[in-house]
N, C-alpha and C positions, 0 to 999 in steps of 0.2 A: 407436804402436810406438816404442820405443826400441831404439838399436842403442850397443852396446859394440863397438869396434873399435881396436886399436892394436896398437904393436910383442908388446907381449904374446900376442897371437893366434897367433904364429908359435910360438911354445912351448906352446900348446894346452894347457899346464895343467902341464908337467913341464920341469924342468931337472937337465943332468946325474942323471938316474934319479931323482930327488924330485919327491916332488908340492906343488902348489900347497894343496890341499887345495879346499874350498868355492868359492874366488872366484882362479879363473884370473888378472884383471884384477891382482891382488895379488902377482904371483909376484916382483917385481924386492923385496919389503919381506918378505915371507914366507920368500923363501930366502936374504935378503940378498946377492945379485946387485951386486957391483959394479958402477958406471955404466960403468967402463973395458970391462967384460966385456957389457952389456946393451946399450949402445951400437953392437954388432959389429951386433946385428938389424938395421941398419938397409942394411949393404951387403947382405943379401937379402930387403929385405922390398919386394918386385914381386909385387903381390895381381894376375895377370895375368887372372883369369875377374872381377873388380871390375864391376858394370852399376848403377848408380846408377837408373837408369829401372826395370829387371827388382826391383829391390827395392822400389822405389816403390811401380808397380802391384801386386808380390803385397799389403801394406800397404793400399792403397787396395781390390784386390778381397775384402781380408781383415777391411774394414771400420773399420779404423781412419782418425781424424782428421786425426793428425796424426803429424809424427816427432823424436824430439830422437835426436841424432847426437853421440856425442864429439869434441869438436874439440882436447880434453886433458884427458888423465886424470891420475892421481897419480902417473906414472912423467915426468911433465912435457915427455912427448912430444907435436908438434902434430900433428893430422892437416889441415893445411890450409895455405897458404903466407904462413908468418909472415914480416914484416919484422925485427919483432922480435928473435924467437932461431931460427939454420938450424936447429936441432934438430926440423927439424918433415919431413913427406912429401915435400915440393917438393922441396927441398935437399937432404937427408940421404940419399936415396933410388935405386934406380935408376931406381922407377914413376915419377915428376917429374910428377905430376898431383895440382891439387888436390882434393880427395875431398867436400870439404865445399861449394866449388861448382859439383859435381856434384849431390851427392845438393839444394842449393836449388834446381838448375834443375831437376832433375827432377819435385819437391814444386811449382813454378811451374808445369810443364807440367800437371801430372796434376791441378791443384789441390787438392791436400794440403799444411795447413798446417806451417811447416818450425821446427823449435826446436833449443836447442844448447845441447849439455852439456859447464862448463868447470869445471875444479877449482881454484878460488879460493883453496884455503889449502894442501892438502900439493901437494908440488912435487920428487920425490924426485931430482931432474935438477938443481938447484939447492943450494947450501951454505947461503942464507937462508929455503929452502923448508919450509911452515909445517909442524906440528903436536907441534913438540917440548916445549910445553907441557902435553900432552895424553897424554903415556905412561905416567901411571897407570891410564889407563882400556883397555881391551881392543880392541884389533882385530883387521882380517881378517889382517896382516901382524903382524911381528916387532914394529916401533914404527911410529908413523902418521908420524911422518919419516923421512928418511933418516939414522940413526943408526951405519948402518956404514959409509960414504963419508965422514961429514962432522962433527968436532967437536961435542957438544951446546951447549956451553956460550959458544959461538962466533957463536950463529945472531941474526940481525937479520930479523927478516921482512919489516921494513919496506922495506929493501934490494928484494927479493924484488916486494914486491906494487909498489913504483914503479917499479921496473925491466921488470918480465918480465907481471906478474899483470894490472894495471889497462892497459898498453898494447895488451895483445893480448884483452882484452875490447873495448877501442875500433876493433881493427883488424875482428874478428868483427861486431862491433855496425855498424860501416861498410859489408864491403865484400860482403855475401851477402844483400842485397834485404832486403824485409820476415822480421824473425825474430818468430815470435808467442809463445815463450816461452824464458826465458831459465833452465837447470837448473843449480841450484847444488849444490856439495857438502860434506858432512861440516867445517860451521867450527868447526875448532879454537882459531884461533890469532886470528883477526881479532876487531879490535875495533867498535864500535861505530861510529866514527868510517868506517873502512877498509868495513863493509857499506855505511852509509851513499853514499860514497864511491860504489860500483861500483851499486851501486844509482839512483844521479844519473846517472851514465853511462851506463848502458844506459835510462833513460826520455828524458834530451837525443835521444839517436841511435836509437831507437828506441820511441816515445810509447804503441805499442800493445803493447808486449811485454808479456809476464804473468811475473812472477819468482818465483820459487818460494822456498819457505819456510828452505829448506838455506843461501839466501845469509847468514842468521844476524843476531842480536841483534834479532829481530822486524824487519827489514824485508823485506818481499813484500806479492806480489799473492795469492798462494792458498798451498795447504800440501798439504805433501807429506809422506804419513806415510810409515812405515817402508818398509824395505826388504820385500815381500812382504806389508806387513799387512794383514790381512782382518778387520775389528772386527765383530762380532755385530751392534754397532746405532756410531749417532752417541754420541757422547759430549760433554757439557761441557768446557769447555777449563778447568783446575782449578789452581792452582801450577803456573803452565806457564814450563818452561826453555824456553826459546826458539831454543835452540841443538838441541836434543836432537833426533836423529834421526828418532823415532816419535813416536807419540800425536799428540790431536791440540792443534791450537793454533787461536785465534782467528783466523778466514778473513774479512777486510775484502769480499769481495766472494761468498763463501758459496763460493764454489772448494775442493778435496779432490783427490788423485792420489794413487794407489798404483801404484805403480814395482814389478814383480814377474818372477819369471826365472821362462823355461820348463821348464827344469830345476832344477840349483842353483846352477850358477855365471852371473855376470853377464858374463864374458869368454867366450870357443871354449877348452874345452876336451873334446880329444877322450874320454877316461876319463869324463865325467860323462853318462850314458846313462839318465839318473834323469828324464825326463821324466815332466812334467805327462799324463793324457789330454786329448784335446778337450776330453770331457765336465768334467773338473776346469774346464778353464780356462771353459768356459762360464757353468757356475755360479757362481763366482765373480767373471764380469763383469758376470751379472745381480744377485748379490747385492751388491755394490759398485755398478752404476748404479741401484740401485734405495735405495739409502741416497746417492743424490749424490757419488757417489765414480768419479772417471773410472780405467780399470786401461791403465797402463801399461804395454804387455807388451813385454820385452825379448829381443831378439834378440842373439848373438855370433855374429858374421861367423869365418868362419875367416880364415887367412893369406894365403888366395887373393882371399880377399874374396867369400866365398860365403855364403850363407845355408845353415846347415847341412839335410841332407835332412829330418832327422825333424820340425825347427821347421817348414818349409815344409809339411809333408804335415800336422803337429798342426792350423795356423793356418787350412788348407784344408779340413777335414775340421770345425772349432771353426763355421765360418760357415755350415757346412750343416746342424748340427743345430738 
């Protein structure tokens, strides 16, 4: 299971009467949201029904292995108690708990393995934060940087990943027990050097961690295709960009993941009612485990820090048939 969860949740998909469109998680880049203005979430974001354990076990009764958890996403908010930058849950917050070692003790208890998703290159909370090299190409937002807060032509990333980026991987990689997989995302901006980099860091502090293929310039443990992708059969890995989202790429140790939403957005938003059935998702995690492909099913927590009903009742209803 995977879980998206951040300040974005409390806006469930809309701001000021606009929608987010497809990917909730996107709305501070999508509707260009000032940080002065985005930053407000955080004096009511108290997820007060939040149960770390109750999510766990539905996940564990729901057959899943394991969990990767946002710990920051591209809005460059923490969900977990950074030293680094107060911009994160603990500090910022009225909840003042950290969420992230909650949901490891809980994955420690239950014995389900615990994984963490951080976003390595955009940083839209940040003026060096990454992807400003990248806005000829399309995304879920407006520009894959932050482009209407902060200068283009101004940005240093390098700033950015020594400062903010690579410290609070060491802090994650340190202080939340055994992590067994480490989720990276969408590299824009980073170089070769800089994956490298974050990739020595998290095997020092962490030996057994498996890294996923999104950390960029070909370094990982396994790969991770698209967002939602469901391939007919295995494929060759052929003039493979290495950077690129989907398809697939050469897997050092025959490892595969598909990352997929239960409806369509990867964030809570309340408007998106587009669910999957059981019997879809079924299908599609015997036709993915049966081509070697593990299915990552994503969950968005709402504002309160709830697993929305429908997912719950899909995920319960998916195990029994």
């Amino acid at each position: 299971m995977m879980i998206h969860w951040g300040l974005y949740s409390l806006l469930a998909g809309e701001y000021k009467g606009k929608s987010a469109g497809n990917y909730a998680e996107w709305i501070q880049s999508r509707l260009q949201i000032p940080n002065a203005e985005y930053e407000k979430l955080t004096s009511i974001f108290n997820p007060i029904y939040f149960d770390a354990r109750e999510i766990v076990a539905l996940a564990k009764n729901c057959g899943m292995q394991y969990l990767v958890v946002t710990t920051k996403h591209h809005d460059g908010f923490a969900m977990y108690h950074s030293l680094v930058d107060s911009y994160n849950i603990y500090d910022a917050t009225p909840f003042h708990r950290d969420v992230i070692a909650e949901f490891a003790s809980a994955c420690d208890s239950a014995g389900l393995k615990f994984g963490v998703y951080y976003s390595q290159d955009l940083d839209w909370h940040e003026p060096n934060g990454g992807g400003y090299t990248a806005n000829d190409v399309e995304s879920a937002g407006t520009t894959w940087d932050n482009s209407w807060d902060f200068v283009q032509h101004d940005k240093d990333f390098s700033q950015c990943f020594h400062d903010k980026i690579l410290p609070q991987i060491k802090e994650i990689m340190t202080n939340y027990g055994e992590i067994a997989t480490a989720w990276f995302d969408v590299p824009m901006t980073l170089n070769l050097e800089q994956s490298q980099e974050i990739y020595d860091v998290v095997k020092s502090l962490q030996p057994n961690c498996l890294i996923n293929s999104r950390l960029g310039n070909g370094k990982y443990d396994y790969v991770s295709l698209g967002d939602n992708e469901i391939p007919a059969r295995k494929n060759e890995a052929k003039d493979v960009d290495y950077n690129a989202l989907g398809g697939f790429k050469p897997s050092p140790n025959g490892l595969y993941e598909t990352a997929a939403t239960m409806n369509d957005s990867w964030g809570f938003s309340y408007r998106d009612q587009n669910w999957k059935s059981p019997t879809e998702i079924h299908q599609s995690k015997n036709h993915l485990n049966h081509l070697g492909i593990n299915y990552l099913l994503n969950v968005g927590l709402d504002g309160l820090g709830r697993v929305p009903v429908p997912a719950a009742e899909i995920l319960r209803e998916e195990v029994r048939i």
